[in-house]
N, C-alpha and C positions, 0 to 999 in steps of 0.2 A: 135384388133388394139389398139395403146398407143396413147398419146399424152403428151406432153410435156409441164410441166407450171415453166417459171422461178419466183422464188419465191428472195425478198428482202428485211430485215428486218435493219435500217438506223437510228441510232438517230442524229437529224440532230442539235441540240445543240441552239434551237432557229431558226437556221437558220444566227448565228454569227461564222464565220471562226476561225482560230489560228491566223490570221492576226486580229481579233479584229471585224470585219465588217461585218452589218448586211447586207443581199447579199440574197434575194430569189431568183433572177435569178440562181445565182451562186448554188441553192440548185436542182431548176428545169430542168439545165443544167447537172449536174451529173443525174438526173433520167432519162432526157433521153439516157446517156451514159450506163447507166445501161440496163434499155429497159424493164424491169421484169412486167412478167404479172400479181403480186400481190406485193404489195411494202406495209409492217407495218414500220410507221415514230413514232418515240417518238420526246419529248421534242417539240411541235408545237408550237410556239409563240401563232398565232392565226388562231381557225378553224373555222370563220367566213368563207363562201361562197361569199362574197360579193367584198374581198376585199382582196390582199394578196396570199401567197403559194397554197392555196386551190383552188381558184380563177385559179390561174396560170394554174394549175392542171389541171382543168376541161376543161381549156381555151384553153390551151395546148395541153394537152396529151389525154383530152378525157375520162377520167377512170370515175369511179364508186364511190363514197366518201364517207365512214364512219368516222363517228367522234366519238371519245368516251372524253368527258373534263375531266379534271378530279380537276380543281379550276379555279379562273378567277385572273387574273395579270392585272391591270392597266385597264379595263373594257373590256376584252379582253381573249376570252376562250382560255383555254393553257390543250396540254396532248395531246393522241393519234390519230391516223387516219389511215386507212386504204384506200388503192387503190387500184380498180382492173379491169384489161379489159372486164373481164367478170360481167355481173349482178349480183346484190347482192340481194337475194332471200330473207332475213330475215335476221336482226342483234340484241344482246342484249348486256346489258354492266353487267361485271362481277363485283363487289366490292370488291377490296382486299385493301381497307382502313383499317390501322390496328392503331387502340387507335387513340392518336394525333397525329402520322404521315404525313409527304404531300401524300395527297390523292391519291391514286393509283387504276386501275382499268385495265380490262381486257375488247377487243372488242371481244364479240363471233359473227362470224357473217358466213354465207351460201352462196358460189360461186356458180351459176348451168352455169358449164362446158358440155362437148362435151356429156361425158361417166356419169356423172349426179353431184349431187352438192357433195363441198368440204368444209370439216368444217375449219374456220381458227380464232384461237385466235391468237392475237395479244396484247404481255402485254408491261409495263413498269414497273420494281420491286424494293423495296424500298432500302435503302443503309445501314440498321442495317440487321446484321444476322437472328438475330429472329424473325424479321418482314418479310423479303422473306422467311423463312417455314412457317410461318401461310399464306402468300401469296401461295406459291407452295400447300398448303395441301388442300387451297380454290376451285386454278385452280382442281388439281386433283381430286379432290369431284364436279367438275362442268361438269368435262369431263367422271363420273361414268356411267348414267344411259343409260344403253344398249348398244350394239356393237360398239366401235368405231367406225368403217367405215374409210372413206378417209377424213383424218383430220392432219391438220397442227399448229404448235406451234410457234411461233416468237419472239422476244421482243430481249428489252435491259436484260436481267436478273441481272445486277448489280452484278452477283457474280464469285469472282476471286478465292473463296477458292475451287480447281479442285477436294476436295474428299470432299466437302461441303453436308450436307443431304437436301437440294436443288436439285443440280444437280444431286444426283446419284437415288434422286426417280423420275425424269423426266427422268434419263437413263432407269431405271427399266420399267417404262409404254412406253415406246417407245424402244430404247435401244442406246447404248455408238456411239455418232459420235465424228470423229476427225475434231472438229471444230479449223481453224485458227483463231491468236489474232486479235482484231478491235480496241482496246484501249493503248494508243493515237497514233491518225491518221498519226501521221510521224516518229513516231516510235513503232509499234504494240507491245504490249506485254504482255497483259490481253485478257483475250476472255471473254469477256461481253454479246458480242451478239452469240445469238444463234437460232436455226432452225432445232425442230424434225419433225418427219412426222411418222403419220401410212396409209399404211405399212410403215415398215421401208426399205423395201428395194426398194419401191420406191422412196426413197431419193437417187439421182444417183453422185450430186456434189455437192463441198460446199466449196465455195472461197471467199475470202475479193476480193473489186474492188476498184485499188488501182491505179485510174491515178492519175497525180497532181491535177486536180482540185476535184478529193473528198479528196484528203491530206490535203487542203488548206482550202474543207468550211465547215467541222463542226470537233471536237476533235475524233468522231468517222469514222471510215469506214463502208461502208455497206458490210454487208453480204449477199449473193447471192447464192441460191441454184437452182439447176433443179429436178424436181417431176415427176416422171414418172406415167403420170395418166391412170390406166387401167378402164374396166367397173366396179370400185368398188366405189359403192356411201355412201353418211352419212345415217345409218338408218331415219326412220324419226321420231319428238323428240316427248318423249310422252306427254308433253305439249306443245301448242304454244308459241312460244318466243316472249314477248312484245318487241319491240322496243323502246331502251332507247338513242339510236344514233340517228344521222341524213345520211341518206344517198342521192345523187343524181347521174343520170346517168352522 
């Protein structure tokens, strides 16, 4: 027996539209149009719990919240998060801060699903070349040690160059999808974001979700995949993963 996880990877640009205006309804509105039972967000204003999209979130929709910051703006944590309907069994944050760079990082963190847990990073990668392959060379040296298992990749990858040594060693450890463009949101024509999976051939679909109202509230689209989940679980890790996120059910 399978089941099925739709997967959503979304920078949502602050949570400021192409009309200008900061709008989290307008952000929390499209995820529920979306419906995805793991959604990775880049660009967060702010992952405080207390107050805001996150808030909304939990308020809302119920999900499971990982945050990974990755600097503070205005007193105010900014950077990654993860959601998901399913429990979050263990999370760690990846460092792919490179020199002086804005800081960047990776959420690794652990779903336990029907069929058992699913590994899911979730990145944000930086905008010089040679700073996302020292970033890709990080993640892939993070996702070495013993069997992959049933593990997912997500993020903004910031890269447009399509035979880029980036992309084509994340095709190599996973292998080649025909991802559709996300970037910009009303007239798609870069593919930014992206979404592998092992196995690979449990990656079943992979489409931009493109009503007016994700056109309108952030410069990207989200990406949306379905994951066909068999009984194939994540080995389990030969060390314990500290916890550098915060998570709540």
């Amino acid at each position: 027996m399978t089941t099925g996880l739709r997967l959503a990877t979304w920078n949502i640009h602050g949570a400021v539209g192409r009309d200008g205006r900061h709008d989290v309804r307008r952000i929390l509105d499209v995820l529920h149009e979306v419906d995805a039972d793991v959604v990775a967000l880049q660009e967060v204003a702010s992952l405080g719990l207390e107050e805001g999209l996150l808030q909304a979130v939990r308020d809302n929709l119920g999900l499971h919240i990982v945050t990974g910051r990755t600097l503070t703006r205005r007193n105010a944590d900014y950077g990654n998060a993860l959601l998901s309907r399913h429990p979050v069994t263990r999370s760690t944050s990846i460092d792919l801060t490179i020199g002086r760079h804005e800081p960047r990082n990776a959420i690794d963190a652990r779903i336990a699903c029907d069929h058992g847990d699913v590994r899911i990073v979730a990145t944000h990668l930086g905008l010089r070349p040679a700073e996302r392959r020292l970033q890709v060379k990080r993640l892939l040296a993070a996702l070495e040690p013993g069997p992959l298992g049933a593990c997912i990749v997500m993020g903004d990858l910031n890269e447009w160059y399509l035979w880029g040594r980036p992309l084509r060693w994340l095709h190599a450890k996973f292998a080649v999808t025909r991802t559709p463009a996300t970037f910009p949101a009303r007239r798609p024509m870069l593919k930014l974001d992206r979404i592998w999976a092992h196995p690979a051939s449990a990656l079943r679909s992979l489409r931009t979700h493109r009503s007016a109202l994700a056109r309108m509230a952030s410069d990207h689209l989200p990406l949306v995949a379905t994951y066909t989940l068999a009984p194939v679980t994540c080995p389990p890790s030969p060390t314990p993963l500290l916890s550098t996120a915060q998570s709540t059910p």
